[in-house]
C-alpha atoms as a printed R data frame, in Angstrom:
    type eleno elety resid chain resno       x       y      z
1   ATOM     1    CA   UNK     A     1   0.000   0.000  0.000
2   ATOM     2    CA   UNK     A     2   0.559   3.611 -0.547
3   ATOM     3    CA   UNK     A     3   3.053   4.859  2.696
4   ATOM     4    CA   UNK     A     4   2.916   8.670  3.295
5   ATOM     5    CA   UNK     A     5   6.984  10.172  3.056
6   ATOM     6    CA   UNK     A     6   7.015  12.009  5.700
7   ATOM     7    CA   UNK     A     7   5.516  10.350  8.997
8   ATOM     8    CA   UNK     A     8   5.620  13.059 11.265
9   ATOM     9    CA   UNK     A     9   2.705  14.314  9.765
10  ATOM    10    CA   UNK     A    10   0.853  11.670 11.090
11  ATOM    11    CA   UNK     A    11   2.760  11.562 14.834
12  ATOM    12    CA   UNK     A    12   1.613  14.064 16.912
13  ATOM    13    CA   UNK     A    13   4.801  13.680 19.047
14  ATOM    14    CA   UNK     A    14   7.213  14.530 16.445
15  ATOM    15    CA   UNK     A    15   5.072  16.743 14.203
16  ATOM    16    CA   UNK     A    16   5.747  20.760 14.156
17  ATOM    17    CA   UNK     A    17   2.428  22.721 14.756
18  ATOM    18    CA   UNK     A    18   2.193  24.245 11.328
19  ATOM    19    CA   UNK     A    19   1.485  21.083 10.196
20  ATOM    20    CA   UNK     A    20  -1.568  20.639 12.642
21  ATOM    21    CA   UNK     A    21  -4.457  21.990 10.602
22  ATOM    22    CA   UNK     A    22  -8.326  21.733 10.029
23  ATOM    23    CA   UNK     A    23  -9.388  20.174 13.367
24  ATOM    24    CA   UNK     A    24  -8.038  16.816 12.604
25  ATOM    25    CA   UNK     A    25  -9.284  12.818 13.707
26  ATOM    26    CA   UNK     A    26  -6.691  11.960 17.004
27  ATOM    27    CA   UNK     A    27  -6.259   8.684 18.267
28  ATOM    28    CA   UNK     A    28  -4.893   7.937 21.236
29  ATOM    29    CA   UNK     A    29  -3.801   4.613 22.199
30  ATOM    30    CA   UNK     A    30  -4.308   3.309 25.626
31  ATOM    31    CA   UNK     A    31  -2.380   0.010 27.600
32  ATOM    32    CA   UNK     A    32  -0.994  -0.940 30.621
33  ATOM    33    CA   UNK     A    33   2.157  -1.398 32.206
34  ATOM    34    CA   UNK     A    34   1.728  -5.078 33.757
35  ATOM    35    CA   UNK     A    35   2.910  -8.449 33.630
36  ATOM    36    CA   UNK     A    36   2.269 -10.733 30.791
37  ATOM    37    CA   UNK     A    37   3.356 -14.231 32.037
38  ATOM    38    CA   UNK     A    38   7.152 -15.041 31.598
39  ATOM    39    CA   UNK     A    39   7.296 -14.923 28.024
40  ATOM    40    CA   UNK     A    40   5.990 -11.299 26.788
41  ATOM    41    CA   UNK     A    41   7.339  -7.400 27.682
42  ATOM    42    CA   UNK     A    42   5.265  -5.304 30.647
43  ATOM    43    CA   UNK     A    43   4.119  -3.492 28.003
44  ATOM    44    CA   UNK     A    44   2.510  -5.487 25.222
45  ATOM    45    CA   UNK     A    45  -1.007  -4.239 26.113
46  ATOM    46    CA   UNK     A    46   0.301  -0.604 24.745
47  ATOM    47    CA   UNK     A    47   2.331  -2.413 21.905
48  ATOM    48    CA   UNK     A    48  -0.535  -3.830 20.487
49  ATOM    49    CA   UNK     A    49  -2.670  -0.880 21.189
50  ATOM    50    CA   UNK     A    50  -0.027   1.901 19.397
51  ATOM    51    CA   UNK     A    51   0.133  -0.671 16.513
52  ATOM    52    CA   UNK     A    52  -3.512  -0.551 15.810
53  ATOM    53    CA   UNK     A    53  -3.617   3.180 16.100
54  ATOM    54    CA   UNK     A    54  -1.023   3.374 13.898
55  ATOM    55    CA   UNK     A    55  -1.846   1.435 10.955
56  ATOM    56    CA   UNK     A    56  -5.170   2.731 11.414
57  ATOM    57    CA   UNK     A    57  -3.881   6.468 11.186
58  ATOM    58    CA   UNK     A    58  -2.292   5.243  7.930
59  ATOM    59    CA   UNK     A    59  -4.402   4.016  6.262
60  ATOM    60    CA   UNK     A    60  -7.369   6.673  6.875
61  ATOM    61    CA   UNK     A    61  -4.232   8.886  5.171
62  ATOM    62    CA   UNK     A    62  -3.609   6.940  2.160
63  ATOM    63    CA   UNK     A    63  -7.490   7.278  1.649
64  ATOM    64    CA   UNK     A    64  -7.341  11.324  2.376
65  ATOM    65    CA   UNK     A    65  -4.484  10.974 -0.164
66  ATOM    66    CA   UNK     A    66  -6.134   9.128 -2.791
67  ATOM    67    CA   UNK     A    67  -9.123  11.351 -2.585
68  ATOM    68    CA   UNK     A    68  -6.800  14.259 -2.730
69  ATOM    69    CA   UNK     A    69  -7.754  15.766  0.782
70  ATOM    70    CA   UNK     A    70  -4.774  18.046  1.544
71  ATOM    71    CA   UNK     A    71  -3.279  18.056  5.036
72  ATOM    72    CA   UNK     A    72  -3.267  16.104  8.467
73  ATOM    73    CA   UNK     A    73  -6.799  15.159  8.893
74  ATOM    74    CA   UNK     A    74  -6.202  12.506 11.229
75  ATOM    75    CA   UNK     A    75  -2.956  11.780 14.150
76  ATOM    76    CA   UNK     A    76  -1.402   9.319 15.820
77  ATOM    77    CA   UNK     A    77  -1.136  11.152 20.090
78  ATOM    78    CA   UNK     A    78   1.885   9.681 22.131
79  ATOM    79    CA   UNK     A    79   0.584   6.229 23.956
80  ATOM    80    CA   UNK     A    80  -1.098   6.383 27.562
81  ATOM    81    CA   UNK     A    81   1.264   3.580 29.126
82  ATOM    82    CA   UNK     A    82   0.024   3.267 32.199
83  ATOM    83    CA   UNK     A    83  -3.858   1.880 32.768
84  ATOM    84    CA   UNK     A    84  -5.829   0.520 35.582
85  ATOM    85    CA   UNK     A    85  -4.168  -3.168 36.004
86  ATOM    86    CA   UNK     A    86  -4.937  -3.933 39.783
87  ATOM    87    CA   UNK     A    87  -5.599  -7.154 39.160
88  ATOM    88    CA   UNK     A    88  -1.725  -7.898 38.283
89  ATOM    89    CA   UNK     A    89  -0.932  -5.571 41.279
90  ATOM    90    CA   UNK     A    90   1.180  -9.009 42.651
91  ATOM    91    CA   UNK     A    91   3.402  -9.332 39.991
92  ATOM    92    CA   UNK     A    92   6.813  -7.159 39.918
93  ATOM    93    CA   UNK     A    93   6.464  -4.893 37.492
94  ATOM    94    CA   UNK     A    94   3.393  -4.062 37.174
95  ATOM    95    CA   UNK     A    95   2.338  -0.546 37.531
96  ATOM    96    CA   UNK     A    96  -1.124   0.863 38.254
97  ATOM    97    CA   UNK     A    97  -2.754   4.200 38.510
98  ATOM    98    CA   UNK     A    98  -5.831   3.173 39.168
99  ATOM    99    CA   UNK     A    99  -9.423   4.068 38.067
100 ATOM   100    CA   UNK     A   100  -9.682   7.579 39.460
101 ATOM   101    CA   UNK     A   101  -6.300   9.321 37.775
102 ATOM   102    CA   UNK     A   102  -6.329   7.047 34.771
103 ATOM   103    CA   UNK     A   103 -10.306   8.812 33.947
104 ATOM   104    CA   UNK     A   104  -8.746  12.283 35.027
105 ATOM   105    CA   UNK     A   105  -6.391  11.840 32.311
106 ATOM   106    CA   UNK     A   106  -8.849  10.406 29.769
107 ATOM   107    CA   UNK     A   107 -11.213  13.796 30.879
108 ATOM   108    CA   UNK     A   108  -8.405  16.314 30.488
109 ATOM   109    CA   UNK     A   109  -6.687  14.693 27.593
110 ATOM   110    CA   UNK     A   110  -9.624  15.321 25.232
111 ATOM   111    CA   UNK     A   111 -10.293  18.295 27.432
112 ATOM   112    CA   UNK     A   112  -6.683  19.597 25.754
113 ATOM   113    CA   UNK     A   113  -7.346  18.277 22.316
114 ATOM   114    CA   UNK     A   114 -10.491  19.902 21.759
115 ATOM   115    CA   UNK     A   115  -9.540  23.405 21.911
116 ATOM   116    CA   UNK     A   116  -7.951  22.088 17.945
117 ATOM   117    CA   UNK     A   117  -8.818  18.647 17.109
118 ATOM   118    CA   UNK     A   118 -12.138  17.841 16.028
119 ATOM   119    CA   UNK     A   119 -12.903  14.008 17.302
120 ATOM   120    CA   UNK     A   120 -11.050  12.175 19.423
121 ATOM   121    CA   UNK     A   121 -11.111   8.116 19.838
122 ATOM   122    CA   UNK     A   122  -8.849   5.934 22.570
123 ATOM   123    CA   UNK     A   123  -8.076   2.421 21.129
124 ATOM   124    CA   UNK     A   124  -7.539   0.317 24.280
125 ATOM   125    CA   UNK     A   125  -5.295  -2.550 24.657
126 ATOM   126    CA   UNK     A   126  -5.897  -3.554 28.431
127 ATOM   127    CA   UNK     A   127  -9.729  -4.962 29.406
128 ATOM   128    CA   UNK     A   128  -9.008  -3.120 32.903
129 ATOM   129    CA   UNK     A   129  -9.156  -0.036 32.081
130 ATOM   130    CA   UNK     A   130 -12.500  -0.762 30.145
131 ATOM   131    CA   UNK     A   131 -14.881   0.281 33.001
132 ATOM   132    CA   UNK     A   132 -12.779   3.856 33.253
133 ATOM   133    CA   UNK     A   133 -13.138   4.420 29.439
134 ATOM   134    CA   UNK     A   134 -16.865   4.071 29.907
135 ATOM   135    CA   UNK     A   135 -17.516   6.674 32.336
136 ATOM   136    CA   UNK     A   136 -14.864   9.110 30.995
137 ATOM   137    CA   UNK     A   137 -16.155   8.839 27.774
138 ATOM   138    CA   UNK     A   138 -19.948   9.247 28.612
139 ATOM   139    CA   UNK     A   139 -18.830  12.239 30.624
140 ATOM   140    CA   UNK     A   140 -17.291  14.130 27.912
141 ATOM   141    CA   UNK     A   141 -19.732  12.946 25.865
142 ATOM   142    CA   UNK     A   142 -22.285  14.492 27.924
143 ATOM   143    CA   UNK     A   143 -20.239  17.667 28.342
144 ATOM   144    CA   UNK     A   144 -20.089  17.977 24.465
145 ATOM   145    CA   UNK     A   145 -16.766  16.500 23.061
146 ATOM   146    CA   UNK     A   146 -17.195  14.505 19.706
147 ATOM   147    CA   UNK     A   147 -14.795  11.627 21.288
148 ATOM   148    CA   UNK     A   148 -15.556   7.520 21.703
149 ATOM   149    CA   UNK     A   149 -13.476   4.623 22.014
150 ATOM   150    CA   UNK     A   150 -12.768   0.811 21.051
151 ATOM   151    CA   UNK     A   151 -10.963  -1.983 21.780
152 ATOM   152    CA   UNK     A   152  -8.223  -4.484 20.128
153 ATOM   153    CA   UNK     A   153 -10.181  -8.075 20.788
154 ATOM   154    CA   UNK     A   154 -10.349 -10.814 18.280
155 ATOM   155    CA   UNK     A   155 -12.870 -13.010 17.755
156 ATOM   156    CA   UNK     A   156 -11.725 -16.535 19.487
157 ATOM   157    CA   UNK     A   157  -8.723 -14.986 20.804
158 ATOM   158    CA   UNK     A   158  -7.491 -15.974 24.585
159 ATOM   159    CA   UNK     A   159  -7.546 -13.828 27.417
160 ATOM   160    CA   UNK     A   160  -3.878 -12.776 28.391
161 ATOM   161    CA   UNK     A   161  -0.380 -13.779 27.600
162 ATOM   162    CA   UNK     A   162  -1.911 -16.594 25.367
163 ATOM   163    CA   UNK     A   163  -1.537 -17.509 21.881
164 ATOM   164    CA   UNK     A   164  -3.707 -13.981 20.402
165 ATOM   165    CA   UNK     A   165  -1.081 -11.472 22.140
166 ATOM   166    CA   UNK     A   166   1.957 -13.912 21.837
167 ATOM   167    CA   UNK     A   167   1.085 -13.920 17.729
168 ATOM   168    CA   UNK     A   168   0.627 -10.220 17.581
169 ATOM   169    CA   UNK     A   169   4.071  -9.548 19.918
170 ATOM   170    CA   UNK     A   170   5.682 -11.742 17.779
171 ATOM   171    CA   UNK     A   171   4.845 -10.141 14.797
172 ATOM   172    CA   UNK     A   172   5.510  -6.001 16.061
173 ATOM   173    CA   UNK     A   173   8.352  -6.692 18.418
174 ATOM   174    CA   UNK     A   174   9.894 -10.257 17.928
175 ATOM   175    CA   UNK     A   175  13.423  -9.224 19.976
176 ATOM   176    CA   UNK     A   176  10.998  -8.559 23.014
177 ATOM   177    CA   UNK     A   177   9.402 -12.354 23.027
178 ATOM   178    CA   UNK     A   178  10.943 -14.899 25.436
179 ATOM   179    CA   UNK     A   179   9.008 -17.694 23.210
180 ATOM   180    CA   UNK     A   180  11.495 -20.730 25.447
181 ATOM   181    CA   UNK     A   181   9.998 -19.193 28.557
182 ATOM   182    CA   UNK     A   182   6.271 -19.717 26.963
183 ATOM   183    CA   UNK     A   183   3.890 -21.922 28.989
184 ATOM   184    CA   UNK     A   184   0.281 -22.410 29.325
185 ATOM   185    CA   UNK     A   185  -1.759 -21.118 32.236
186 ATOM   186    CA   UNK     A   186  -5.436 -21.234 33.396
187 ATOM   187    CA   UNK     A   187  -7.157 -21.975 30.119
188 ATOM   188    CA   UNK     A   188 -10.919 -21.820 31.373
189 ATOM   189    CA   UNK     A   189 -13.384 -19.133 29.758
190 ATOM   190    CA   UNK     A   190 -12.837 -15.434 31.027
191 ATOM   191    CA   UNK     A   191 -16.542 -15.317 32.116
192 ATOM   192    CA   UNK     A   192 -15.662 -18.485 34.529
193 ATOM   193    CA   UNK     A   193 -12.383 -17.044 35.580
194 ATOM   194    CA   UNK     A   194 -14.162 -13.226 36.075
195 ATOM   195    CA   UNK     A   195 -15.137 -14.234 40.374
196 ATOM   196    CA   UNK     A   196 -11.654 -15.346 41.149
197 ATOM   197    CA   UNK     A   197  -9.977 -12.597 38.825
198 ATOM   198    CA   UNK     A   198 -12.293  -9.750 40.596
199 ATOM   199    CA   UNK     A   199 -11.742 -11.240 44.107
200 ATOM   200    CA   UNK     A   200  -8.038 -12.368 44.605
201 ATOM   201    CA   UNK     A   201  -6.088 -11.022 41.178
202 ATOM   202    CA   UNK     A   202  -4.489 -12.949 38.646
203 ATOM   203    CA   UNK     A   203  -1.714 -14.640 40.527
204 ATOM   204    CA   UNK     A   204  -4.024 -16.532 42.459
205 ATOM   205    CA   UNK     A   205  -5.681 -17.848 39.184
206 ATOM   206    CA   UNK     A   206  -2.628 -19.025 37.066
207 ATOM   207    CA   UNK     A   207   0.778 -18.257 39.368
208 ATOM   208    CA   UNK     A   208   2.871 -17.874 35.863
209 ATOM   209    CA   UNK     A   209   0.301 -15.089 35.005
210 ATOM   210    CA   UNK     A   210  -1.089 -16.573 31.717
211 ATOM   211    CA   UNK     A   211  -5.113 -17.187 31.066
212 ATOM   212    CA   UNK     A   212  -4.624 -19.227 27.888
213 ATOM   213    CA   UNK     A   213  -2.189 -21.301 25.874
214 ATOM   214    CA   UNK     A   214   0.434 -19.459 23.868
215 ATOM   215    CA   UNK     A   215   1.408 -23.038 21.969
216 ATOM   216    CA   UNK     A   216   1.163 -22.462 18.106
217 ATOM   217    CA   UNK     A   217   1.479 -18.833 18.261
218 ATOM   218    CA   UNK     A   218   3.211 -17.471 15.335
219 ATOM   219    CA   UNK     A   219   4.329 -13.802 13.614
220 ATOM   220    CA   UNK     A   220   1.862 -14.980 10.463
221 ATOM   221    CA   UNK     A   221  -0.629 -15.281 12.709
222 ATOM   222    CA   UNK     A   222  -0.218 -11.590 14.435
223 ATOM   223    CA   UNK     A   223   0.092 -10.251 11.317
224 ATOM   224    CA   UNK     A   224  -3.394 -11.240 10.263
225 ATOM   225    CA   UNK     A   225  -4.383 -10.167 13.579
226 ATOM   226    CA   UNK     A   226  -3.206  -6.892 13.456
227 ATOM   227    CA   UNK     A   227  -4.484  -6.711 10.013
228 ATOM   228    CA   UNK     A   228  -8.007  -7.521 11.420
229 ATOM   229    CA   UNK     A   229  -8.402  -5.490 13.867
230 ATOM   230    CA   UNK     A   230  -7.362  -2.407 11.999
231 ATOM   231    CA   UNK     A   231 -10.105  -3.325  9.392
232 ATOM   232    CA   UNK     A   232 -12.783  -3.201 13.046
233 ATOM   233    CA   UNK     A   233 -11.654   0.078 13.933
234 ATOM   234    CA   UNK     A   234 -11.452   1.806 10.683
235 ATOM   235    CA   UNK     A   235 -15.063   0.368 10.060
236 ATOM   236    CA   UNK     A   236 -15.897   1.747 13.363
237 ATOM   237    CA   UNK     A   237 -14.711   5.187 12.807
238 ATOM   238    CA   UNK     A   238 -16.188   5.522  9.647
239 ATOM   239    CA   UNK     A   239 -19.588   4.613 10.858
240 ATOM   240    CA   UNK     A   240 -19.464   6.806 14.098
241 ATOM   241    CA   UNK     A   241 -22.065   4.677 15.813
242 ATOM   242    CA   UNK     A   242 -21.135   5.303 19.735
243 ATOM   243    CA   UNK     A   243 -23.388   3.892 22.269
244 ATOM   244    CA   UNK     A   244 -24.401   5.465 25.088
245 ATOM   245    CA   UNK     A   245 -21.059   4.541 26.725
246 ATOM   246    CA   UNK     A   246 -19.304   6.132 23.954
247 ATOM   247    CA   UNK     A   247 -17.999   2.786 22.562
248 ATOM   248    CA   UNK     A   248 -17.796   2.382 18.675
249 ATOM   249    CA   UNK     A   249 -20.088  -0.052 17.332
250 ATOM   250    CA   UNK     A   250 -20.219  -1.828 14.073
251 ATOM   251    CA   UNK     A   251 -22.320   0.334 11.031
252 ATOM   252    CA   UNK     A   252 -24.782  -2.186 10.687
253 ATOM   253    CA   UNK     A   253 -28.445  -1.950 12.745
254 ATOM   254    CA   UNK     A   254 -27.732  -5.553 13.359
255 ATOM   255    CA   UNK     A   255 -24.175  -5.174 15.599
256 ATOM   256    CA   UNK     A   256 -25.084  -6.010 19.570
257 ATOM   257    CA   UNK     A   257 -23.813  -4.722 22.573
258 ATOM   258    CA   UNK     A   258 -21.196  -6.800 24.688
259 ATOM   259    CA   UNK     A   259 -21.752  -9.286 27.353
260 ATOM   260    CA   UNK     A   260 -20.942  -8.367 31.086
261 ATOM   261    CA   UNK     A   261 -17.620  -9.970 30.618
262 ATOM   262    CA   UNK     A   262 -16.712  -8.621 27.526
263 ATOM   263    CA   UNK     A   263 -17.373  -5.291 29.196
264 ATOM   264    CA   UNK     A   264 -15.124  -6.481 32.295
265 ATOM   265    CA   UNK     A   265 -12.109  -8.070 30.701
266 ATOM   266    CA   UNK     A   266 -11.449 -10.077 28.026
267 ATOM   267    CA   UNK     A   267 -14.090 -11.781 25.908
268 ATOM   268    CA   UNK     A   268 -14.214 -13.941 22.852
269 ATOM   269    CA   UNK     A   269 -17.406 -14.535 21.436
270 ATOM   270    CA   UNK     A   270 -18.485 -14.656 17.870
271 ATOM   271    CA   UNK     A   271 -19.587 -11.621 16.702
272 ATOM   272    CA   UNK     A   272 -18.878  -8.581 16.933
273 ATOM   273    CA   UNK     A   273 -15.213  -8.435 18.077
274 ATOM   274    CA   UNK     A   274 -14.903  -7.861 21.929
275 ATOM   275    CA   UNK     A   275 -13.513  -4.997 22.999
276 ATOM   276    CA   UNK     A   276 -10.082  -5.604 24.420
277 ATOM   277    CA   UNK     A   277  -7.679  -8.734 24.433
278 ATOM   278    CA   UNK     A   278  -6.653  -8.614 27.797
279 ATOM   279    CA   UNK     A   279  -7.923  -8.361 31.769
């Protein structure tokens, strides 16, 4: 495909602010800064995130492009790295702000970009900080901003540090994947899991801090992933359908609203896509 020359056009961190014109699309990617079993980085949750927001960014471009729509309609904003992940609060390394500062920042970061961006959506990588997202987003919904938000989950995908996120790491940062280290954990449904997970944390479900089996997983794989669930959010966007939550739903009448424990954590039903890959 069609790559635009000079990328800093599309990165709000490194762009100049001449560049920054017509009240453009932002997207702000949202993860976590937690454990993800022995095998993948602390921070695969905003890995995964920042890659969807960025090949989403890109493409939306080449389209702007191809229609011959001059300057930066949409950005990529620097990554929120840190999320609500109390439920890996056992694990070294893991670091969480918690519900109350991480919607503060949601609040004030669209707060900020309205005064010269026109909508604003948060692609979240981490299924904790789901319940945050919801209320921020109704808020400044309610107080007038044209922002929403969605999620990175794949249909059939396991919950965390299985083979979904193993794939996609493996794929967009293969030098960060201890793949010898790699071992199952608790592989029972999220929704079964969700009344041990909200009451004691993850360590007391699976002690190597995997729900799921990252066997098989493979870079093809991730890259098909990735692939799909840039194709969910740019259908999204273009449809701006938010619910009354403010998340993105699919254009058609038809698209349903997600179960209680695809709203909690992780979730991998048929159809649509859940909303994030990870608790």
């Amino acid at each position: 495909m069609p790559r635009q020359h000079d990328s800093s056009a599309l990165e709000l961190g490194r762009a100049v602010w001449p560049q920054i014109t017509g009240q453009p699309l932002v997207l702000v990617a949202i993860g976590s800064t937690e454990q993800h079993g022995p095998h993948l980085p602390m921070d695969t949750d905003t890995v995964v995130a920042t890659a969807v927001a960025r090949e989403t960014v890109q493409r939306l471009a080449d389209r702007d492009r191809a229609e011959d729509r001059p300057g930066a309609r949409v950005l990529l904003a620097p990554p929120l790295a840190f999320g609500a992940s109390g439920e890996h609060a056992h694990f070294p390394g893991t670091v969480s702000i918690g519900h109350e500062a991480l919607r503060i920042v949601l609040i004030e970061t669209v707060r900020s970009l309205s005064l010269w961006a026109g909508r604003c959506v948060f692609v979240n990588g981490h299924g904790g900080n789901v319940a945050t997202l919801d209320a921020a987003v109704a808020q400044l919904r309610a107080e007038g901003h044209d922002t929403a938000w969605l999620g990175c989950g794949v249909p059939g995908g396991d919950a965390h540090a299985g083979r979904t996120e193993t794939s996609l790491m493996l794929h967009l940062a293969p030098q960060d994947v201890r793949l010898e280290a790699a071992a199952p954990g608790d592989t029972r449904p999220i929704a079964q899991l969700m009344p041990e997970l909200a009451a004691r944390g993850v360590r007391a479900v699976a002690s190597n801090g995997v729900l799921g089996d990252p066997s098989g997983a493979n870079a093809q794989e991730g890259h098909a992933l990735l692939r799909t669930l840039a194709d969910t959010a740019i259908r999204r966007i273009q449809a701006w359908r938010p619910d009354p939550r403010g998340r993105l739903g699919e254009p058609t009448a038809t698209a349903h609203a997600p179960t209680a424990a695809q709203q909690t954590a992780v979730s991998h039903s048929a159809s649509p896509p859940p909303d994030n890959p990870s608790p």
